[in-house]
DOLOKE-30119 format. One record per residue: residue in three letters; x, y, z of N, C-alpha, C, O, CB in turn. Coordinates in steps of 0.001 Angstrom, whole numbers, plus 500000, padded with zeros to 6 digits. Glycine has a CB too. Layout:
BEGIN
ALAXYZXYZXYZXYZXYZ...
# end
This chain:
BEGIN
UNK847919741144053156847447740030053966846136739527053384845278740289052940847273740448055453UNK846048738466053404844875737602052497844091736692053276844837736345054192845505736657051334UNK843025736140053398842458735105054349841530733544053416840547733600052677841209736184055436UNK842011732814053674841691732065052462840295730806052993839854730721054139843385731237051862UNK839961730182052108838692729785052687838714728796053680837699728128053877837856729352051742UNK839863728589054413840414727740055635840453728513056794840746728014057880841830727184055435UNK840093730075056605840965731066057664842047730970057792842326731366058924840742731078058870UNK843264730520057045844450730737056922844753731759056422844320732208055361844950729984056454UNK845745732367057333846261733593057058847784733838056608848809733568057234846012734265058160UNK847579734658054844848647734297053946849442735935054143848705736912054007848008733744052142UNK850474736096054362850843737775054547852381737911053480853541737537053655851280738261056705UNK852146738152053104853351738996051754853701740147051891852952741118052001852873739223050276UNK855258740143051898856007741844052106857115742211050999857669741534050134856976741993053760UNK857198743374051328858722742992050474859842743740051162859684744830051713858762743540048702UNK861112743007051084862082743666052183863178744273051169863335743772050056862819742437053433UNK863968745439051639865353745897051207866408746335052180866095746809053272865199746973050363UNK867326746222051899868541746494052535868770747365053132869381747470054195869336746515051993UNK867967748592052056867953749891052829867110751116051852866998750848050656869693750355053169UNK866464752587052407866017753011051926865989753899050591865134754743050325865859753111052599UNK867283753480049669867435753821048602868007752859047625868811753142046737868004754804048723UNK867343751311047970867788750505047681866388750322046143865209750671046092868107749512049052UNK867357749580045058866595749251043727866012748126043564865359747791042575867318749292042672UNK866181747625044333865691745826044099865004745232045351865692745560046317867177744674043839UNK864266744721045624863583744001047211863169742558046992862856741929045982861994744842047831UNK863252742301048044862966740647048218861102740611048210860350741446048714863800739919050112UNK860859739765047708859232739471047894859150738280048831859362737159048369858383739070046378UNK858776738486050474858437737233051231857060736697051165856152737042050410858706737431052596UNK857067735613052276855649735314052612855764734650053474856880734241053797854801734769051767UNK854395734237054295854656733471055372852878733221055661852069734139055522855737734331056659UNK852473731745056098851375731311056283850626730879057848850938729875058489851506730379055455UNK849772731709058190849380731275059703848381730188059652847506730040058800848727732508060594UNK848577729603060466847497728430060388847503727309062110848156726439062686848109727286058703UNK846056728305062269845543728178063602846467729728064381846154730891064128846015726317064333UNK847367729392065127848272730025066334849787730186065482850608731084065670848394728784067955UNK849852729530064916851194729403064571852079729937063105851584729270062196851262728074064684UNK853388731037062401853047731381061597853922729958061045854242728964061697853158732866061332UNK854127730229059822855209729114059029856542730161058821856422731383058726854482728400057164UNK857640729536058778858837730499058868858638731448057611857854730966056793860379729666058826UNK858994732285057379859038733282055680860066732546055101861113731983055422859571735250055644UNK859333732776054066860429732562052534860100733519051693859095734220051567860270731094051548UNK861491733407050923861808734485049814860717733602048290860955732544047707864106734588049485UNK859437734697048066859230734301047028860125734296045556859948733494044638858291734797047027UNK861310735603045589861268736488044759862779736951044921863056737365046047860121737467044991UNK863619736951044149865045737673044771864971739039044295863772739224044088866590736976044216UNK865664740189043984865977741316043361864780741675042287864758741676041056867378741131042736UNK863752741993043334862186742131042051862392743729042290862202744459043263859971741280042668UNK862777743904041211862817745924040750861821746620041317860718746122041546862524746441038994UNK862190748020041626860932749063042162860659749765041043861532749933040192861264750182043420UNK859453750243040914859151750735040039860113752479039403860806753093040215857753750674040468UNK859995752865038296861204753993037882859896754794036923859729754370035779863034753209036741UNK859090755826037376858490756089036807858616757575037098858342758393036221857543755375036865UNK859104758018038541859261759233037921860506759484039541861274760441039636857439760386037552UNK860365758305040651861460758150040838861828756434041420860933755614041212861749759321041691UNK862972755992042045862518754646043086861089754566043842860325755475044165863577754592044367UNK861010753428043979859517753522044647859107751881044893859852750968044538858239754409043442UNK858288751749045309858146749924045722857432749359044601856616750051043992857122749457047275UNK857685748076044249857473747246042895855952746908043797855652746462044905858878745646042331UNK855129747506042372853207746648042449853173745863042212853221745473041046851981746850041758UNK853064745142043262852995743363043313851267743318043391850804744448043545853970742424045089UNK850327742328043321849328742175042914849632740416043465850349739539042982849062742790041334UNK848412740440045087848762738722045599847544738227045396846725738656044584849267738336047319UNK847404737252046188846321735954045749846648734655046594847749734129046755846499735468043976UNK845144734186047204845091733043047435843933731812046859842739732075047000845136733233048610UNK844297730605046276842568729975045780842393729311046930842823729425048078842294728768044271UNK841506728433046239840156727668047367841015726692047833840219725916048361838491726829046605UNK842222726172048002843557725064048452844819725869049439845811725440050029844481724435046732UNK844225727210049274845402727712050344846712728084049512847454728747050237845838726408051528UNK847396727839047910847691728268047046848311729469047227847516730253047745846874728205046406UNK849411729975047022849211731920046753850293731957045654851107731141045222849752733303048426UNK849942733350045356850066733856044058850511734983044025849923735633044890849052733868043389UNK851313735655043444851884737052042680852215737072041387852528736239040536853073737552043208UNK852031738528041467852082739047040332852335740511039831851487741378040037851158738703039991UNK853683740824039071853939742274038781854318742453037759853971741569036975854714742912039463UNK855094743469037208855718744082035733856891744401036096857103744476037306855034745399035003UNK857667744598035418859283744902035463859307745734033990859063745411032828860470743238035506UNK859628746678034502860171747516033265861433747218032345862557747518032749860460748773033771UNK861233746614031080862967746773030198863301747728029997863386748660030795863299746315028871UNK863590747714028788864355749219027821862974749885027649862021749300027134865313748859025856UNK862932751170028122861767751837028187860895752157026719861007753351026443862160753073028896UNK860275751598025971858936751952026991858337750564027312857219750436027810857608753010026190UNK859040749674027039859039747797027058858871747346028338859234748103029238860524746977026561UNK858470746438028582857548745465029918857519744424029928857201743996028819856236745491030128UNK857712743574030731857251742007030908856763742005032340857408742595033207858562740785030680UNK855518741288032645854742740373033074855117739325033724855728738432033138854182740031032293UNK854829739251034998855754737706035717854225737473036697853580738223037430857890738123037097UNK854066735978036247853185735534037402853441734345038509852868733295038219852033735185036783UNK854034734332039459854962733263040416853514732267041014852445732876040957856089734324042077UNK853462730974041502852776730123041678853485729551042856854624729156042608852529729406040561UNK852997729395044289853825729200045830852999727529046073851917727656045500853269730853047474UNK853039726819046367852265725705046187852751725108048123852124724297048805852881724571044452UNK853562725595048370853684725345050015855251724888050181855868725112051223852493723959050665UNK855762724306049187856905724284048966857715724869047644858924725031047807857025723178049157UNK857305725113046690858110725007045275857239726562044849856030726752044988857731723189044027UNK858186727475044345857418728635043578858166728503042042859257728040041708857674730387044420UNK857066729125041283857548728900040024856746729953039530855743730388040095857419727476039384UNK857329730443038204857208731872037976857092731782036311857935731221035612858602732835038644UNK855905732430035816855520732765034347855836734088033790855205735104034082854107732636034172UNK856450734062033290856507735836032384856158735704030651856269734812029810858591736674032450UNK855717737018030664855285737255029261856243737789028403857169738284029046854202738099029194UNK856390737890027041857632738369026253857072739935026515855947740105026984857848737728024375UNK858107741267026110858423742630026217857109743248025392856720743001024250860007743001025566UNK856707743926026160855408744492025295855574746026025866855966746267027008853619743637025711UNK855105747339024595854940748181025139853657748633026354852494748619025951855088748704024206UNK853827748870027245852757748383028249852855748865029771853713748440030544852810746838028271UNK851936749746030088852163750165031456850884749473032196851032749075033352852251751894031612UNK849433749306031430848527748779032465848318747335032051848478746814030948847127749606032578UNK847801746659033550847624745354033171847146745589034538847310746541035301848769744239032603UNK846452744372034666845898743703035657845409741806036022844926741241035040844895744513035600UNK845485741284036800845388739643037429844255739503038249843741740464038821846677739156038419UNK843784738184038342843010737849039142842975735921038963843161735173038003841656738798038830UNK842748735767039954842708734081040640841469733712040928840796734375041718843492733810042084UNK840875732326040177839501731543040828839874731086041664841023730654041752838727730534040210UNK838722731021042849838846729993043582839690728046043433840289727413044302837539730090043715UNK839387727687042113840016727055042161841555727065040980841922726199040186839107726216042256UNK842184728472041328843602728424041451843809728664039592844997728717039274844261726717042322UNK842985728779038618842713729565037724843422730597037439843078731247038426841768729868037858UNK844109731262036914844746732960036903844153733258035566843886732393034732846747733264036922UNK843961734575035415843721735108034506844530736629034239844752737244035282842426735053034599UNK844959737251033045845765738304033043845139739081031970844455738448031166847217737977032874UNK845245740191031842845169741281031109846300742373031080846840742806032098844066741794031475UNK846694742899029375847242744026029791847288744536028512847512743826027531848492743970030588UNK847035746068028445846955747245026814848617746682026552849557746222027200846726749811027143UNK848213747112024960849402747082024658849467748143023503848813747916022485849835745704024376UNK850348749486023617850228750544022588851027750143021130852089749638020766850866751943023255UNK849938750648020626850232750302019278850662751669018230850562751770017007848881749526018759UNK851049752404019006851345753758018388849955754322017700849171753619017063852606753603017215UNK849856755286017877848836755956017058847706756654018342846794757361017913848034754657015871UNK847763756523019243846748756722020239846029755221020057844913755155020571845709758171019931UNK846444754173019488845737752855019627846572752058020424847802752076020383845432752141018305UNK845630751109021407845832750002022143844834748851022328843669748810022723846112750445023242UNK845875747759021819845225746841022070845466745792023323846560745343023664845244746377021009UNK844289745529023882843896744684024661844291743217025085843365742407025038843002744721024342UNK845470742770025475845698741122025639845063739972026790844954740204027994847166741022025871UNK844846739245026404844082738392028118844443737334027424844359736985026247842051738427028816UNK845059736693028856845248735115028893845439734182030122846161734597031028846362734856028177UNK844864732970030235844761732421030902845517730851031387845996730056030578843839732636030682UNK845493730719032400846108729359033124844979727844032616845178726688032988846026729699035247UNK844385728087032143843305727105031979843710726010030758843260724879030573841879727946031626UNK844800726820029936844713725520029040846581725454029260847323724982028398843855725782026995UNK846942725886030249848573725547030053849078727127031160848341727937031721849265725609027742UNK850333727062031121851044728112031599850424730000031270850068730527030216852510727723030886UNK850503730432032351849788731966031708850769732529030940851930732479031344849328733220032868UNK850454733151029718851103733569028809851965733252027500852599733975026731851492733938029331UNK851689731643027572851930730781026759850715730916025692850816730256024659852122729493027465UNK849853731535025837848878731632024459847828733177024996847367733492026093847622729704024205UNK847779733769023787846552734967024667845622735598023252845751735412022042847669736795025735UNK844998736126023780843912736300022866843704738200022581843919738942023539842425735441023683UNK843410738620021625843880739879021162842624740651020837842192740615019685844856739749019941UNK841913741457021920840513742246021668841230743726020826842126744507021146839501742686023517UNK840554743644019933840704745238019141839306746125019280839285747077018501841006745031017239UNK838403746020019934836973746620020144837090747968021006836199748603021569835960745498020962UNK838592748226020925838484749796021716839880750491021271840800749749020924838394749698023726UNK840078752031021273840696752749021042841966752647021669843026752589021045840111753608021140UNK841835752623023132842199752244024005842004751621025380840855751252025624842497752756023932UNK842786751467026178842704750597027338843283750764028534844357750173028643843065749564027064UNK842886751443029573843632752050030252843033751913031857841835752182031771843758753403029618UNK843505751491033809842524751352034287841940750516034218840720750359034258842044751927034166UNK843011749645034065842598748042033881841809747326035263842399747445036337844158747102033594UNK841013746883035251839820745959036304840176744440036354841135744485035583838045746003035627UNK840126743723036550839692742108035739839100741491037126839537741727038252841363740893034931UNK838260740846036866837325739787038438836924739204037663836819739476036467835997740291039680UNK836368737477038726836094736425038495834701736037038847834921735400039878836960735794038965UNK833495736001038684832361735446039228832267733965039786833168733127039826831478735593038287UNK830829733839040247830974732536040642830988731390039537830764730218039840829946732318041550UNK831203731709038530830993730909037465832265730708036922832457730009035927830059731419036536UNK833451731504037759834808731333037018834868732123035795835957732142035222835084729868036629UNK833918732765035298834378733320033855835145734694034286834949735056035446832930733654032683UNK835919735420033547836641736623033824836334737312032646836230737056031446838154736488034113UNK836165738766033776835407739935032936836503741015033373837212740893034372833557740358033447UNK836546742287032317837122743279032737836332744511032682835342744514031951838211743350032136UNK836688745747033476836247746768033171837488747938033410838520747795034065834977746873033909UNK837110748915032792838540749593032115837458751097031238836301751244030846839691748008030523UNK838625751854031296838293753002030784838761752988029317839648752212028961838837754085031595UNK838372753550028759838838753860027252839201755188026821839150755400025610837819753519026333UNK839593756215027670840052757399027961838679758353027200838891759360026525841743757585027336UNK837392757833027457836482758461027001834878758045028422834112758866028926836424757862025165UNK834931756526028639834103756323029449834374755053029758835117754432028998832923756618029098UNK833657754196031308834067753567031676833362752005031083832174751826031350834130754064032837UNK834072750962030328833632749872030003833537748929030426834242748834031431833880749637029408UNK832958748003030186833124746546030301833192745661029682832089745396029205832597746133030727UNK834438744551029208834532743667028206834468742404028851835235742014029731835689743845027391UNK833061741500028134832855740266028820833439739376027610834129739738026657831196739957029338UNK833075738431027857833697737031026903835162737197026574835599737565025483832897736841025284UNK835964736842027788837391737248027472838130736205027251839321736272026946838047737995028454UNK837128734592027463837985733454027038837385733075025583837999732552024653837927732136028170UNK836790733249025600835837732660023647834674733319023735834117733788024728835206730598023255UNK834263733310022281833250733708021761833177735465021452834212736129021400832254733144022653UNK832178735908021314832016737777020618832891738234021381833215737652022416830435738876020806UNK833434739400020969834144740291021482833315740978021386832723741313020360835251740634021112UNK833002741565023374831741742346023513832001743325024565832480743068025669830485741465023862UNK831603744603024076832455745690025154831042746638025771830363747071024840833909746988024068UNK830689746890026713829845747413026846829966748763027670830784748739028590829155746566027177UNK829331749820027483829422751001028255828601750441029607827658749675029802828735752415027428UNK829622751374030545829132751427031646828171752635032369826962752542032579830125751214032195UNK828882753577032629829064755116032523829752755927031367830832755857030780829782755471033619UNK828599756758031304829499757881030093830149758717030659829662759313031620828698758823029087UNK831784759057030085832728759945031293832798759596032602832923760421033507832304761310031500UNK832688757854032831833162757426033542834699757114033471835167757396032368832452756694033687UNK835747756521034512836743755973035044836993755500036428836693756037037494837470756642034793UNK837604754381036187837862753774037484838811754195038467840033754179038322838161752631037291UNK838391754445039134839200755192040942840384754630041100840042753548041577838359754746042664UNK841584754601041032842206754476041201842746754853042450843967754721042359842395754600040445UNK842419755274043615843352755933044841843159754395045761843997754335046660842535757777045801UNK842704753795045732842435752213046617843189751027045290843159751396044116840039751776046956UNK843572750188045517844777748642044912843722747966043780843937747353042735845251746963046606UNK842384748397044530841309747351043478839799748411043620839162748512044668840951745168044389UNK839422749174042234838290749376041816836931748846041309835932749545041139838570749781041345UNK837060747058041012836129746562041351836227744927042321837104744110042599835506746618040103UNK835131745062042513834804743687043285833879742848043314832973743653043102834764743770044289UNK833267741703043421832396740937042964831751740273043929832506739341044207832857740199042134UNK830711740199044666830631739266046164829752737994045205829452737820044024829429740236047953UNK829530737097046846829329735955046321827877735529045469827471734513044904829562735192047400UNK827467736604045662825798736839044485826074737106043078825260736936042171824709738387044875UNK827437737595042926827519738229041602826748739277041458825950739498040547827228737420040592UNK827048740046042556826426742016042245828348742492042405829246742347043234824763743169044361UNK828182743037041184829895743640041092829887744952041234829063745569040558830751743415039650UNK830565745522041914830717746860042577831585747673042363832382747627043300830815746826043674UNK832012748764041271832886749373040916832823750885041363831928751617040940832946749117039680UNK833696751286042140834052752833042512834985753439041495836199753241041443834799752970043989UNK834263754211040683834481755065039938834598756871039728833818757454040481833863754597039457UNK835151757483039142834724758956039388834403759837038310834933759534037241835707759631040053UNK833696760814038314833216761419036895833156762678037188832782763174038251831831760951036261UNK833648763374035932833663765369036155832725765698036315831884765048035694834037766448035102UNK832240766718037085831182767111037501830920768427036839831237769450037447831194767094038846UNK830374768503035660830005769180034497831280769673033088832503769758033200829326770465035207UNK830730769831032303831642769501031228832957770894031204833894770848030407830571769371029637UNK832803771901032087833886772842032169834765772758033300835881773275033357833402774094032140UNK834064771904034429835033771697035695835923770445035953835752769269035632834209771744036874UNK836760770960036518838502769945036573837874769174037781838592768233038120840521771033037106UNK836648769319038582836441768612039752836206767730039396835655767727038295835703768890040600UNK836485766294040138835826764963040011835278763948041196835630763122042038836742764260039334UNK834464764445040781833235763044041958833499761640041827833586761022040766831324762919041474UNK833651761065043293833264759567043194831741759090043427830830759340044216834097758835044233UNK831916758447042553830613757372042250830867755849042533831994755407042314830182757415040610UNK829873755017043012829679753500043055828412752882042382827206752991042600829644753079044494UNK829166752191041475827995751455040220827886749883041084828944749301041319828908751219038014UNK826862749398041425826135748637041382825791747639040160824850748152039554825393749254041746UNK826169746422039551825447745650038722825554744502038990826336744234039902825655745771037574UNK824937743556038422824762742003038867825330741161037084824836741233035958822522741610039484UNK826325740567037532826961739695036020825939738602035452825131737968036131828549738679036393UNK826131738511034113826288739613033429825689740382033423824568740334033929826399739583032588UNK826267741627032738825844743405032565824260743455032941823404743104032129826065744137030635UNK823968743898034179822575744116034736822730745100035176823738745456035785821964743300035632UNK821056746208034801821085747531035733821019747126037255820993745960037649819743748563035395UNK821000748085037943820525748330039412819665747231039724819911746134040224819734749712039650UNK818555747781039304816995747362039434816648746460038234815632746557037546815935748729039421UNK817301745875038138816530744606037114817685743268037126818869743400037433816274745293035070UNK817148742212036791817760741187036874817473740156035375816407739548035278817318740643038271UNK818268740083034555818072739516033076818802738923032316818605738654031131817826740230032338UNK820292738530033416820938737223033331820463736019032876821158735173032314821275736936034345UNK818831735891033200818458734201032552818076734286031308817304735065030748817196733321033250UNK818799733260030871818822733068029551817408732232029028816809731505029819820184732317029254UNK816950732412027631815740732616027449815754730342026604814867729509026416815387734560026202UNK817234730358026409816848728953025471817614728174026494818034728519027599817477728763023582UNK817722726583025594818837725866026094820232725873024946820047725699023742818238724302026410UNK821208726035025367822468726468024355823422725389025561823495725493026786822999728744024162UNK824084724341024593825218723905024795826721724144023761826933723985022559824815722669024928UNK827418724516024708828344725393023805829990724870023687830430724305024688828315726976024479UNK830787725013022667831808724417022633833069724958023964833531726040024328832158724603021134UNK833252723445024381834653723538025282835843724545025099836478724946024123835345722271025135UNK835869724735026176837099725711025831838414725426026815837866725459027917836585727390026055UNK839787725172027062840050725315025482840162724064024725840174723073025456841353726059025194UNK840266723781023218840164722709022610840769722921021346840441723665020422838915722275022583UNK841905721969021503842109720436022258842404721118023204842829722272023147843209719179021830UNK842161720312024415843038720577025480843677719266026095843610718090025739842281721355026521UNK844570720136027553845297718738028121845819719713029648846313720810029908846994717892026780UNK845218718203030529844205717508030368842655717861030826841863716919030871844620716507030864UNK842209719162031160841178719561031405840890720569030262841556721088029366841157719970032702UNK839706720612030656839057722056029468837556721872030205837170720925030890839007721656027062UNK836881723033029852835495723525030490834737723718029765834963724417028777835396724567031183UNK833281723022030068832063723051029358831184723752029978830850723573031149831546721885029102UNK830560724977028893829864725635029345828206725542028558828051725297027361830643726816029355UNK827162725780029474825695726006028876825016726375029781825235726591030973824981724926028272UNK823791726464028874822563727544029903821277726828029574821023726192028551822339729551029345UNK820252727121030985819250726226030924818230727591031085818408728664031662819267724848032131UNK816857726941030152816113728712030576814945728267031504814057729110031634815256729845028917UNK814809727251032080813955726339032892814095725481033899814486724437033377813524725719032308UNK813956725272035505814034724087035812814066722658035079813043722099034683813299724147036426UNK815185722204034964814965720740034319816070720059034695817160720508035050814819720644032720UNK815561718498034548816778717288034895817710717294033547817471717144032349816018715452035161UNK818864717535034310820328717410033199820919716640033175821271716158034252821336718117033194UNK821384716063031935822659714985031680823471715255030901823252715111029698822415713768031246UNK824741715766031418825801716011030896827070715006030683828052715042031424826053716948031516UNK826957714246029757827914712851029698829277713368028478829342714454027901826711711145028928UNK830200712257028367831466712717027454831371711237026743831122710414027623833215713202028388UNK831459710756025738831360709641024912832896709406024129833548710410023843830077709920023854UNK833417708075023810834547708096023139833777707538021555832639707214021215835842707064023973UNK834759707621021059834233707576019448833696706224019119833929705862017965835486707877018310UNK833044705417019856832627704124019338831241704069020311830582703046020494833889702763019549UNK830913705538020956829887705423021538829536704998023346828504705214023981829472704627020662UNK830375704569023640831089704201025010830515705455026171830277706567025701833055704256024762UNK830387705307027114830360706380028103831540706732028501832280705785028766829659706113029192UNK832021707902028650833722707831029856833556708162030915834102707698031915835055708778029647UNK832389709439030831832302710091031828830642711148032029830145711953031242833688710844031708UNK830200710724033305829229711734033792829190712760034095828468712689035090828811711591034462UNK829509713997033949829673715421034014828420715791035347828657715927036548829352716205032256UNK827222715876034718826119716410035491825062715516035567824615715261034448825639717624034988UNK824374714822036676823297714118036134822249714647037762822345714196038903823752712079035708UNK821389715656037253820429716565038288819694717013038321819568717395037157820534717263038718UNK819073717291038736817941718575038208818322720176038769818458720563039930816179718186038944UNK818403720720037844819134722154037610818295723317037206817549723005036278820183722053036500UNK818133724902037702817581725475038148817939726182036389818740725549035701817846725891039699UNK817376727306035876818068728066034577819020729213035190819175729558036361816808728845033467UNK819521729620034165821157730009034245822345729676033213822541728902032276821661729372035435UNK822963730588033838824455730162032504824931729125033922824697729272035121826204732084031763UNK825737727983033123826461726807033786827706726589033179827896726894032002825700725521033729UNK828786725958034068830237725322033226830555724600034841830368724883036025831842726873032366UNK831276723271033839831659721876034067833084722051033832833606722535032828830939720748033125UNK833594721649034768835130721121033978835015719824033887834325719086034591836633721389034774UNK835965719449032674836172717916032596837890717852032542838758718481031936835315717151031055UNK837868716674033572839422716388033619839231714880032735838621713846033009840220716245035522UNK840083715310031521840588713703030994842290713326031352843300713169030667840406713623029019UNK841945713279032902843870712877032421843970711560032713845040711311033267845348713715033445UNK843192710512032539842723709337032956842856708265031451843237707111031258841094709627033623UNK842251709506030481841969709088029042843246708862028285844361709242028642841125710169028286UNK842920708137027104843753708456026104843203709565024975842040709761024624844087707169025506UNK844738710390024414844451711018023744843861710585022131844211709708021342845367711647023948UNK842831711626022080841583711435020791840586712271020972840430713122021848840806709994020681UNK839731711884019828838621712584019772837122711897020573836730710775020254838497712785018251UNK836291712849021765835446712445022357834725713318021981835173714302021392835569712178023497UNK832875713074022352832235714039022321831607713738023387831718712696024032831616714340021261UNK830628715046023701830092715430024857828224716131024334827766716972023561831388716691025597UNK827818715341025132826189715019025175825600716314025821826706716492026330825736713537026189UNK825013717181026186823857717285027101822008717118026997821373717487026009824116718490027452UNK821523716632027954820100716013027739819240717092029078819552717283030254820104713860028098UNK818190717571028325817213718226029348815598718560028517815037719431027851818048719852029951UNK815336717005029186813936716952028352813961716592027045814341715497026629813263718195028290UNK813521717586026326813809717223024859814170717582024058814172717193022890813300716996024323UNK814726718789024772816898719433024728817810718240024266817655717288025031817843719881026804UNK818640718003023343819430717072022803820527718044022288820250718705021287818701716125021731UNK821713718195022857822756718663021876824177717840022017824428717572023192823012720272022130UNK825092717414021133826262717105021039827259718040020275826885718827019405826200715957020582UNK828683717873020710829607718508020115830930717650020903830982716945021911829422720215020303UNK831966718110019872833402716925019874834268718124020144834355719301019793833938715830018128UNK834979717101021083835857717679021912837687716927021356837561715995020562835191717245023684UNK838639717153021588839503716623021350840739716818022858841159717828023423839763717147019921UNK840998715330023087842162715559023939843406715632023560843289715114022449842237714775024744UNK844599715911023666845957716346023190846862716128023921847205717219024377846114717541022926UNK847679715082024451848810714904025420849936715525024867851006715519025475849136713467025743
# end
């Protein structure tokens, strides 16, 4: 059951025929005010999981900032093979993304507020190596393009959350201690320790969480000395990005305007930058003869990391660029649209 930023109340089940049954229906049904909306079948014959016996398929739901909902699970093939399905409920019409067969037991999803998905999931590469996949709804269908981190051994205890900034971060164990990999749509591939001989708790659906400050909160557990099988839970405290406890060092020290992502795109893509000062911003988009198209930001803005979306579905496809002005901050960079 989910509560979305309307107080609408979104509730998802899954039904079977009977208690040794292999396949279940995925419903749903939406309250709003007093009243529910009849259920519908998201989902026909969605498999239970076969891992060591029948058991109920991990579905993984979601609602964005429109009332929207969302699922998301794995289906086992020919063992040790997997695919990925992410369904999209829009109030009438569901429609459903899957990924091609990967060897692959962890993965994990998460939804922006504005209706965004993002996915992760290891993928073994024989050897005691796994690599890392993430991909996103932002420039097209999830799983239609993904991006391939090799910065760890393995990947296991998969995390993924969204800040208020929309960017998606994961944290995940590496069967040694507990990490965190930020920049999962562009730029460094950057993995950071969290805890040493840390891992994420697994006995609760979700080990971390993010409130609306961006202090992210992960329940984790760690052996309690290097000869005992006991394991303690712990709760880490940090503020995104990667901040101790007690300190705060998120603000960024320059002004950096940085390339769109993704690009080309169609017809949106997101501009991101950071201001290290109170100052008035102008964030404009120009067509190639110098023209204005569009005003992005025009304010006075506090420092911080920032991102803009720009929707060109108005435009014709070509090459534009995009301005920002703060003081005597001047940067440009070209963007390309793609129908």
């Amino acid at each position: 059951m989910l509560v979305d930023a309307n107080d609408n109340v979104h509730v998802f089940w899954l039904r079977a025929d009977s208690s040794t049954s292999r396949s279940f229906q995925l419903k749903y049904a939406k309250r709003m005010g007093e009243t529910f909306t009849p259920p519908v079948v998201l989902r026909e014959n969605l498999p239970g999981g076969y891992f060591y016996s029948i058991s109920y398929p991990d579905v993984s739901c979601f609602v964005d900032g429109q009332g929207n909902a969302f699922a998301a699970w794995r289906e086992q093939r020919q063992y040790p093979y997997s695919k990925l399905f992410f369904l999209t409920y829009n109030g009438s019409t569901a429609k459903t993304d899957s990924s091609d067969a990967y060897k692959t037991f962890h993965h994990a999803f998460a939804v922006a507020s504005n209706g965004t998905a993002h996915a992760i999931w290891s993928v073994d590469q024989g050897g005691g190596t796994n690599d890392l996949y993430f991909s996103t709804t932002r420039g097209g269908p999830l799983f239609t393009s993904h991006r391939v981190f090799r910065s760890m051994n393995s990947a296991y205890r998969l995390n993924l959350f969204v800040n208020s900034r929309k960017m998606a971060n994961a944290v995940f164990s590496d069967g040694a201690d507990l990490k965190l990999l930020r920049n999962l749509e562009y730029g460094t591939d950057t993995v950071t320790t969290l805890v040493a001989g840390g891992y994420p708790y697994t006995a609760t659906k979700r080990s971390v969480v993010v409130d609306p400050t961006d202090r992210v909160w992960v329940s984790y557990l760690r052996r309690r000395g290097d000869t005992s099988y006991v394991n303690d839970p712990w709760l880490l405290q940090y503020r995104d990005i990667l901040v101790s406890v007690n300190a705060h060092a998120d603000n960024p020290t320059s002004f950096v305007l940085h390339q769109n992502y993704p690009n080309p795109f169609n017809p949106t893509t997101e501009i991101r930058y950071q201001t290290s000062e109170v100052s008035h911003l102008t964030l404009k988009v120009f067509d190639l003869l110098g023209r204005e198209v569009a005003t992005l930001v025009d304010e006075v803005q506090g420092s911080g990391f920032k991102s803009v979306e720009f929707n060109a579905s108005e435009l014709a496809s070509g090459v534009y660029f995009f301005r920002l002005t703060a003081g005597n901050f001047v940067a440009t960079k070209k963007l390309m649209m793609v129908r």
